[in-house]
KEKE-3310 file (N, C-alpha, C; in steps of 0.2 Angstrom, whole numbers, plus 5000, padded with zeros to 4 digits):
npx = (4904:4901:4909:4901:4889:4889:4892:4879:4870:4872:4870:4856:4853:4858:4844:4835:4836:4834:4823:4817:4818:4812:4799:4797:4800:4788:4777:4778:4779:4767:4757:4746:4749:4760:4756:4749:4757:4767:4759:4749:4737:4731:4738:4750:4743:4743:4754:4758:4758:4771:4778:4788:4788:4797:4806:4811:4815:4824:4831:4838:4843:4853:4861:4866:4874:4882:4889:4897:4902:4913:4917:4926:4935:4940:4947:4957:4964:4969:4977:4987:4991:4998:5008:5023:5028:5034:5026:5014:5010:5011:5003:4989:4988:4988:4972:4964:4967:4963:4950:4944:4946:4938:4922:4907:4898:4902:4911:4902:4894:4903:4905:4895:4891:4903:4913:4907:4904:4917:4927:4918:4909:4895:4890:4885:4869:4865:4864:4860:4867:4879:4881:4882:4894:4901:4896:4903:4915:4919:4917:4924:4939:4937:4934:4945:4956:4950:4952:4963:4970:4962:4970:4982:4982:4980:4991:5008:5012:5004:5005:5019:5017:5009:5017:5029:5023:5026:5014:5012:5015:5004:4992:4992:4991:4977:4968:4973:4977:4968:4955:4954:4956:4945:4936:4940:4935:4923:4913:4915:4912:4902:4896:4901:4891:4879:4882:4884:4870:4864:4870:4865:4859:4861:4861:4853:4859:4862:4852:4836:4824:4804:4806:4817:4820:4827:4826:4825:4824:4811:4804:4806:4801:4786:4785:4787:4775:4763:4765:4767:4775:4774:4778:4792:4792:4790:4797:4811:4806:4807:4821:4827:4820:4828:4841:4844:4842:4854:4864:4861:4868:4879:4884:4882:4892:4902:4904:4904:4917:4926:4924:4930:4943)
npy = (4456:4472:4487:4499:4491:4481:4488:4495:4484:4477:4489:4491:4477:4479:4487:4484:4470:4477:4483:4471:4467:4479:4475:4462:4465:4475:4464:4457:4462:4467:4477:4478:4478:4482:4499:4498:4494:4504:4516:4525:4537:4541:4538:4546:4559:4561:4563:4576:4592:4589:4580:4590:4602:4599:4587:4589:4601:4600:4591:4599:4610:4604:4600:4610:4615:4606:4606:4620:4620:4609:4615:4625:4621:4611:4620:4624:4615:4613:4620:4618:4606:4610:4616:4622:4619:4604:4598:4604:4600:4584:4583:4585:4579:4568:4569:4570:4557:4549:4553:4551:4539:4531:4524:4535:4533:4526:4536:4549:4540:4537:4549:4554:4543:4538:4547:4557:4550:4544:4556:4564:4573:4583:4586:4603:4604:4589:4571:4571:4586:4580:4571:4580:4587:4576:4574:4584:4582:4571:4577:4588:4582:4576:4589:4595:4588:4592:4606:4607:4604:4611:4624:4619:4618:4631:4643:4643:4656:4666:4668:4672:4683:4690:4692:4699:4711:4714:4708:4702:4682:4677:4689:4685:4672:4674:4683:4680:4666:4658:4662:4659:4646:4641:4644:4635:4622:4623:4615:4601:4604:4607:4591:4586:4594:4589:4573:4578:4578:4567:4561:4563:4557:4547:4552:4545:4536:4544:4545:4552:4567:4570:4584:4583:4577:4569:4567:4553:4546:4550:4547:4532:4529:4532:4523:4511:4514:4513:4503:4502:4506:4519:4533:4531:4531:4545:4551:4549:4556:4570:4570:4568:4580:4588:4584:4584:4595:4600:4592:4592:4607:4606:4600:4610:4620:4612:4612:4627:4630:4620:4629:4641:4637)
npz = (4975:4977:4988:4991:4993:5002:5011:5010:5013:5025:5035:5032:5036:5050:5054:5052:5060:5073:5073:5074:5087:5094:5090:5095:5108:5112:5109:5118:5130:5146:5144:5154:5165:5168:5167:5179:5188:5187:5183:5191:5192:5202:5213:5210:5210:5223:5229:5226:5234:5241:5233:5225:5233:5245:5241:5229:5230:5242:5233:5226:5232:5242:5231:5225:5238:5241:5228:5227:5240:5239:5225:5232:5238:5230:5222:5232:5234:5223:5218:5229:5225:5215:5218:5222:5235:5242:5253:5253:5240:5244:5251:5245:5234:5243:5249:5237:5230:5241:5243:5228:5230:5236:5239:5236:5244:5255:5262:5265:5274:5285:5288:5292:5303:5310:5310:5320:5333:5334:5335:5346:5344:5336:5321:5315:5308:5309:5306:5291:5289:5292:5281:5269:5271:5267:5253:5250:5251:5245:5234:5232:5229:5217:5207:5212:5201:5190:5190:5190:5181:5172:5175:5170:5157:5152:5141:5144:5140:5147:5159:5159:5153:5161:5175:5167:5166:5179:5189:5204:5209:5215:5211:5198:5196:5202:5193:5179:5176:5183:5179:5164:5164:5171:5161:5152:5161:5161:5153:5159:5173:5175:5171:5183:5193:5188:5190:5204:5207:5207:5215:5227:5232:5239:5250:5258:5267:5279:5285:5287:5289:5290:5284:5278:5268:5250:5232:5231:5241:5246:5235:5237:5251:5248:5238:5248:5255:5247:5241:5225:5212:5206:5212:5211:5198:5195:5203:5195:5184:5189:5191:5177:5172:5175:5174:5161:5152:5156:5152:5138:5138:5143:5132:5120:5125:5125:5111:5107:5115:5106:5095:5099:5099)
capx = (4899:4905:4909:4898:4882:4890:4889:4869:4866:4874:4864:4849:4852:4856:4839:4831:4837:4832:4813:4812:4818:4809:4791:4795:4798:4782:4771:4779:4776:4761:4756:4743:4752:4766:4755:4746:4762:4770:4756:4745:4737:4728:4744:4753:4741:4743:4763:4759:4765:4777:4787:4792:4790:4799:4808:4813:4817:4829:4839:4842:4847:4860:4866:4871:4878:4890:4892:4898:4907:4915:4922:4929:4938:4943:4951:4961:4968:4969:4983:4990:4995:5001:5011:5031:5033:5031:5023:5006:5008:5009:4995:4984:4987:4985:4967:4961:4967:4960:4941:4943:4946:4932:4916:4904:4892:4905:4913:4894:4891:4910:4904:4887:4892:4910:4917:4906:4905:4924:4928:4914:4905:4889:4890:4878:4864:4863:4866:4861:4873:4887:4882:4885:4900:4903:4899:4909:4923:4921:4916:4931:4943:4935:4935:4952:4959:4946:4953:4972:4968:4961:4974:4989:4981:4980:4998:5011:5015:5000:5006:5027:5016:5008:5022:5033:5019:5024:5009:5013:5012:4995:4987:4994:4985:4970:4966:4974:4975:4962:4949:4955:4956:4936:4933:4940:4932:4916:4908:4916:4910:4893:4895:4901:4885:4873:4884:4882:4862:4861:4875:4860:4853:4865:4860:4847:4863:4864:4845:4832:4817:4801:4808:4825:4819:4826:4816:4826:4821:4803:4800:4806:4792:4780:4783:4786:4767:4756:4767:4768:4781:4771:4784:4799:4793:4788:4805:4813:4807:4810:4829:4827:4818:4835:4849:4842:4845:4859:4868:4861:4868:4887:4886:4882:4897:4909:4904:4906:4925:4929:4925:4932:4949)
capy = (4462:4480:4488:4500:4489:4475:4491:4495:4477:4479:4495:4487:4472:4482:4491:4476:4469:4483:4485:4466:4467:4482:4474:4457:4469:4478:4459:4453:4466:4465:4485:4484:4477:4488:4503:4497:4494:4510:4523:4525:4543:4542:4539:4552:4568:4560:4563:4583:4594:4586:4578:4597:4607:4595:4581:4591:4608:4599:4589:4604:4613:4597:4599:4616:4616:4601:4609:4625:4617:4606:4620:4630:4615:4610:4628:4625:4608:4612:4625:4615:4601:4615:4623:4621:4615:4599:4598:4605:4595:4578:4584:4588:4571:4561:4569:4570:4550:4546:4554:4549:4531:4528:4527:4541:4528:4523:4542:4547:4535:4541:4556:4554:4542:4537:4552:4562:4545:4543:4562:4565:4580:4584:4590:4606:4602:4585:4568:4577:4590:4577:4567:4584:4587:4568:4574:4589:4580:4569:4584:4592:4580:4577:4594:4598:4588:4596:4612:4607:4602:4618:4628:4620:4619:4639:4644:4648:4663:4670:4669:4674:4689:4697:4693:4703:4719:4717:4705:4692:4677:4676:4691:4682:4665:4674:4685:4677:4661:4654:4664:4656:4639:4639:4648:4627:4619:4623:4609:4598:4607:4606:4586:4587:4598:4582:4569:4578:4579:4561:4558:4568:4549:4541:4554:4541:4530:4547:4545:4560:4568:4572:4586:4585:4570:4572:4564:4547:4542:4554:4538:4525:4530:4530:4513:4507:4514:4513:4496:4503:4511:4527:4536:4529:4535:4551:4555:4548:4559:4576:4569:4571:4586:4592:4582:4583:4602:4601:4589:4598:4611:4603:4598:4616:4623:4611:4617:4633:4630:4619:4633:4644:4637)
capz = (4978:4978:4996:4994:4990:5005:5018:5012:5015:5033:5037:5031:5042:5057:5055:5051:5067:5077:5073:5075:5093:5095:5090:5102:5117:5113:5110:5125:5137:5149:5146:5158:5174:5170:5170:5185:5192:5188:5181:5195:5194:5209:5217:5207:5213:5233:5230:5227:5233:5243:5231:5223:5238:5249:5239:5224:5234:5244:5229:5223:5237:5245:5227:5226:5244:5240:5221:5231:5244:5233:5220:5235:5242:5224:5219:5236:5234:5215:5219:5234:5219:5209:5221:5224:5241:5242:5258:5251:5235:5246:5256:5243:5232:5247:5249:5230:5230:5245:5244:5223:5228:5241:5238:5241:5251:5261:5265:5267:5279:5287:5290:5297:5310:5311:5313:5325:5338:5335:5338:5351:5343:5332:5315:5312:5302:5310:5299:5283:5287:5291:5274:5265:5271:5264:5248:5249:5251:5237:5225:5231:5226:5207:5205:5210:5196:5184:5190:5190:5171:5167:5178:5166:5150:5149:5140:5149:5140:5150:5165:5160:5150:5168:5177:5166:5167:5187:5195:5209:5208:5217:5206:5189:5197:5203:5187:5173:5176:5184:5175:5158:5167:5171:5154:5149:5162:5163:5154:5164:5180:5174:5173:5192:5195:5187:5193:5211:5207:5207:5220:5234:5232:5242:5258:5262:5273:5283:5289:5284:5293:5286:5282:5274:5261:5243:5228:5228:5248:5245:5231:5241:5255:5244:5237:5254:5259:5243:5237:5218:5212:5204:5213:5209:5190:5195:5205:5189:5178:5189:5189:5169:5169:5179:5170:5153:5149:5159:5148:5132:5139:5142:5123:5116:5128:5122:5104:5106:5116:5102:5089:5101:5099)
cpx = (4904:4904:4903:4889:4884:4889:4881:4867:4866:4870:4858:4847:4852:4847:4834:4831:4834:4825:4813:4813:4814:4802:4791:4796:4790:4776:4772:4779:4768:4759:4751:4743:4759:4763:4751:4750:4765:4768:4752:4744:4734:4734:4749:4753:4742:4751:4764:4754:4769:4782:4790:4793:4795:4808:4812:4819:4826:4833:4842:4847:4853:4864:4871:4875:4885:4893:4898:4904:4914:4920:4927:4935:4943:4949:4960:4968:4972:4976:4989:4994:4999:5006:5020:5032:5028:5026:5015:5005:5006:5003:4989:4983:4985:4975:4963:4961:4962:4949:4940:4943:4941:4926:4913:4900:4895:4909:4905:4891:4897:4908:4900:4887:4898:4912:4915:4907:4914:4929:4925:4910:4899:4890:4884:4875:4862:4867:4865:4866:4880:4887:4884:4891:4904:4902:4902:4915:4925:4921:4921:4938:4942:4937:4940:4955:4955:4950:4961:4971:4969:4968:4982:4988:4979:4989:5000:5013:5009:5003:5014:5022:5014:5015:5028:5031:5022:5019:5015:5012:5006:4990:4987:4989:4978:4967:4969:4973:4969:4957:4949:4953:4948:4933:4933:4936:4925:4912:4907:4916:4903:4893:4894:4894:4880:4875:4882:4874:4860:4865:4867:4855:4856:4864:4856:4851:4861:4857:4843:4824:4810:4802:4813:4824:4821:4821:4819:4822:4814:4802:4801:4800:4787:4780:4784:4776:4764:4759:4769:4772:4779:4777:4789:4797:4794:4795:4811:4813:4805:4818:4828:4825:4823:4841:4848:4846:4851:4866:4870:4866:4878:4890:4886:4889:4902:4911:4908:4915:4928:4930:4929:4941:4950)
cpy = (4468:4484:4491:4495:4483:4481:4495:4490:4478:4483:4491:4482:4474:4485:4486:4473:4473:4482:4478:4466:4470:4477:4467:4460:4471:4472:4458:4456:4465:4476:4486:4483:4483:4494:4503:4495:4501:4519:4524:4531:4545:4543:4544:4560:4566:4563:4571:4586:4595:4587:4585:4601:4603:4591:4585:4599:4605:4594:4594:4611:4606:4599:4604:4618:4610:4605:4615:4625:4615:4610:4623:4626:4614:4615:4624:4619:4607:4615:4622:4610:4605:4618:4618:4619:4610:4596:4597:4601:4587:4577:4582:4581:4567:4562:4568:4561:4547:4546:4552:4542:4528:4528:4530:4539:4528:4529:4546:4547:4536:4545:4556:4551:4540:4542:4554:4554:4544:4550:4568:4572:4579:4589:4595:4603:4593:4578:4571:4581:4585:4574:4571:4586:4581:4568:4579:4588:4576:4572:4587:4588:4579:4581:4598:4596:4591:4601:4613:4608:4608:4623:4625:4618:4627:4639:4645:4656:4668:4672:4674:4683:4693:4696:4699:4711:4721:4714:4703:4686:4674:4682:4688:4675:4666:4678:4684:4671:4657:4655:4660:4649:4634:4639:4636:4623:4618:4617:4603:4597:4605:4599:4585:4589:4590:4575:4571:4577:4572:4559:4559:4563:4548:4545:4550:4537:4536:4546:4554:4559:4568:4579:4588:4578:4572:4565:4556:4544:4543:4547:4533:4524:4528:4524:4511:4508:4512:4506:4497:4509:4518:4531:4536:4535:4541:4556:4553:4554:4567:4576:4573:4576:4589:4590:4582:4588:4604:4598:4590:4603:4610:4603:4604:4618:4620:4615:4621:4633:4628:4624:4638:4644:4636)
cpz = (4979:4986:4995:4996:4997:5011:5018:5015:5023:5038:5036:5037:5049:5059:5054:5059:5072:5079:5073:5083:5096:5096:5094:5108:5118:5112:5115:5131:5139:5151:5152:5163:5174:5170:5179:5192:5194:5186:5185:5194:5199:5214:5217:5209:5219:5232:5230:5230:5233:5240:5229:5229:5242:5244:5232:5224:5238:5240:5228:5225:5240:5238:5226:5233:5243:5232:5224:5236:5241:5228:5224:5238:5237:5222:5226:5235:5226:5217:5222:5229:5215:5213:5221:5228:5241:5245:5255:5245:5238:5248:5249:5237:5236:5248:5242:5228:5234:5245:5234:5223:5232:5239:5241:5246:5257:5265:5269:5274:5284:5293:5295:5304:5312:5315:5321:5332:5338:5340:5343:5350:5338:5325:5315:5305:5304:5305:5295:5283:5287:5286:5269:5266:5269:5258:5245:5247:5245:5231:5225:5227:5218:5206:5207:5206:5189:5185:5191:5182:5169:5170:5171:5160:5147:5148:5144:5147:5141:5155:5164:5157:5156:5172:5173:5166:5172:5192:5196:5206:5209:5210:5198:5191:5196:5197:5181:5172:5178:5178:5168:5159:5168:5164:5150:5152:5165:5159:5161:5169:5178:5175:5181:5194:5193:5191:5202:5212:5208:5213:5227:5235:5238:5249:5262:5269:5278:5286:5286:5290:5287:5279:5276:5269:5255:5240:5228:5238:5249:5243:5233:5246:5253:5240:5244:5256:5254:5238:5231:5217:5204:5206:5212:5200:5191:5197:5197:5183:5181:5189:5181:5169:5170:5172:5163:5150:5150:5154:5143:5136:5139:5135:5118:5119:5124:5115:5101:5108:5111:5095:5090:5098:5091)
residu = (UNK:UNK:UNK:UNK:UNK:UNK:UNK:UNK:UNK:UNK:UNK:UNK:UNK:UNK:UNK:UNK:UNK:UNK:UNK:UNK:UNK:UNK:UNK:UNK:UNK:UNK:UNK:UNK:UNK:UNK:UNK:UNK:UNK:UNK:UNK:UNK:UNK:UNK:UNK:UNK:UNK:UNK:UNK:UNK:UNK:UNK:UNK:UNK:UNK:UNK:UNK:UNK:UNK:UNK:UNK:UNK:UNK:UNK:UNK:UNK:UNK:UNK:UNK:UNK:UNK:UNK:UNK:UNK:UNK:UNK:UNK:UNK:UNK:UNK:UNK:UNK:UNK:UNK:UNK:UNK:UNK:UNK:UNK:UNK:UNK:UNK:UNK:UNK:UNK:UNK:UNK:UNK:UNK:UNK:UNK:UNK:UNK:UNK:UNK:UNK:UNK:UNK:UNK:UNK:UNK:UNK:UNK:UNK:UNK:UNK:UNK:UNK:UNK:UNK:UNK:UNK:UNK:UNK:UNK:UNK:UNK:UNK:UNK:UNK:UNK:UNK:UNK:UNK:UNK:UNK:UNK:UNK:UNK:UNK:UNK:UNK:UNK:UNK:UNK:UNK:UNK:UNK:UNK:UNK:UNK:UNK:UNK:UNK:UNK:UNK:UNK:UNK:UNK:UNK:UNK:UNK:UNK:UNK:UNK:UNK:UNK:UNK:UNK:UNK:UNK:UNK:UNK:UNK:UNK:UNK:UNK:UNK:UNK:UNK:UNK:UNK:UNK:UNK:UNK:UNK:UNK:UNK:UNK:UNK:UNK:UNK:UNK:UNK:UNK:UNK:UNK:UNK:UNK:UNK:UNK:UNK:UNK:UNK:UNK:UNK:UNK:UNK:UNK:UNK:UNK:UNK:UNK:UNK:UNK:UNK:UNK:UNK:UNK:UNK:UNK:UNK:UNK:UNK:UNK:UNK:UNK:UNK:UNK:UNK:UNK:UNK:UNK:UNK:UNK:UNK:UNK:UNK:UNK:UNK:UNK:UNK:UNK:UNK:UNK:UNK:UNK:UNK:UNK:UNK:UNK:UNK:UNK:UNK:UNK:UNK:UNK:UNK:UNK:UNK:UNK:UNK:UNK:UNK:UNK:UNK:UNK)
# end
């Protein structure tokens, strides 16, 4: 039998395969306890317009406050690992390893009560605000090695080229370098950005009020009171309405960088 006629067969059988698994999922399902499990529209219009005004307002705001946070932290510690004295290189490993190896549940939950009972104080903004500074910390670390990466993948004969003009070595970092360094890692900023959008799950350990609910504790609620998880779907698929374009939008970027180069 000749290759190519032994890899149609292959293809064939994969797709063949496929659509049969396909059509025993779909005889074996129970469509109408799974809608009535999880399609409830009556329970769907009781959810707004909470879950946006409320639950969707505040993913989105938690996320860009840790997004934000996170970058500013990132830049600092980026630098710190890149720098010549040692000291700040130590430091700045020991913090990127340290909030990189821990989980964010368990920093999080650190934050919220640990610390302030250990060090006798009250975070602004409450738990929420000490869960956000929980996941500052851990956004900071990721996205200092994103931002070391792009910081020593721009040539060097950028930097010897301003230096020889006459910059410092601070204005050669902060207008040459860097600026080229984001130009690399902005997709990979954007993941962080989606990754942090889902992380704004895990504020549930810090405790939330009525007010401060995002949409993964908002759909917890709601299945706690109305027992069906109509909610869970519903905050499911304002995630995706988020992380979708966001994704798309990572995969045109890269495109473009690689066309770029």
């Amino acid at each position: 039998m000749r290759i190519t006629t032994r890899r149609r067969l292959t293809r064939a059988g994969m797709y063949v395969l496929f659509f049969a698994v396909l059509a025993v999922v779909i005889l074996v399902t129970d469509w109408g306890r799974l809608a009535q499990q999880f399609f409830q529209l009556d329970i769907a219009r009781d959810q707004f317009p909470e879950i946006i005004t409320i639950a969707l307002k505040n993913t989105i705001l938690f996320t860009l406050i840790s997004f934000v946070g996170g970058l500013v932290l990132g830049i600092v510690f980026a630098l710190m690992k890149l720098s010549s004295v040692a000291p700040y290189r130590w430091f700045a490993t020991a913090y990127i390893e340290l909030f990189r190896g821990l989980p964010a549940l368990l920093t999080i939950f650190a934050m919220a009560y640990m610390v302030p009972i250990a060090l006798g104080f009250r975070v602004p903004g409450g738990q929420v605000g000490a869960g956000l500074i929980g996941l500052i910390l851990v956004a900071s670390a990721y996205m200092a090695e994103v931002i070391r990466s792009g910081i020593q993948a721009v040539p060097k004969g950028q930097a010897e080229a301003a230096r020889s003009l006459g910059m410092s070595p601070t204005r050669t970092m902060g207008w040459i370098v860097l600026p080229q360094g984001f130009r690399i890692i902005i997709p990979p900023l954007t993941n962080e950005f989606v990754l942090l959008l889902k992380d704004t799950s895990l504020l549930f350990i810090a405790g939330s009020t009525v007010l401060t609910k995002e949409l993964t504790t908002f759909a917890r609620d709601g299945l706690t009171n109305t027992g069906n998880g109509t909610t869970l779907v519903m905050a499911a698929m304002l995630y995706l309405l988020i992380t979708i374009p966001l994704t798309r939008l990572v995969a045109v970027l890269e495109r473009r960088l690689a066309r770029g180069r």
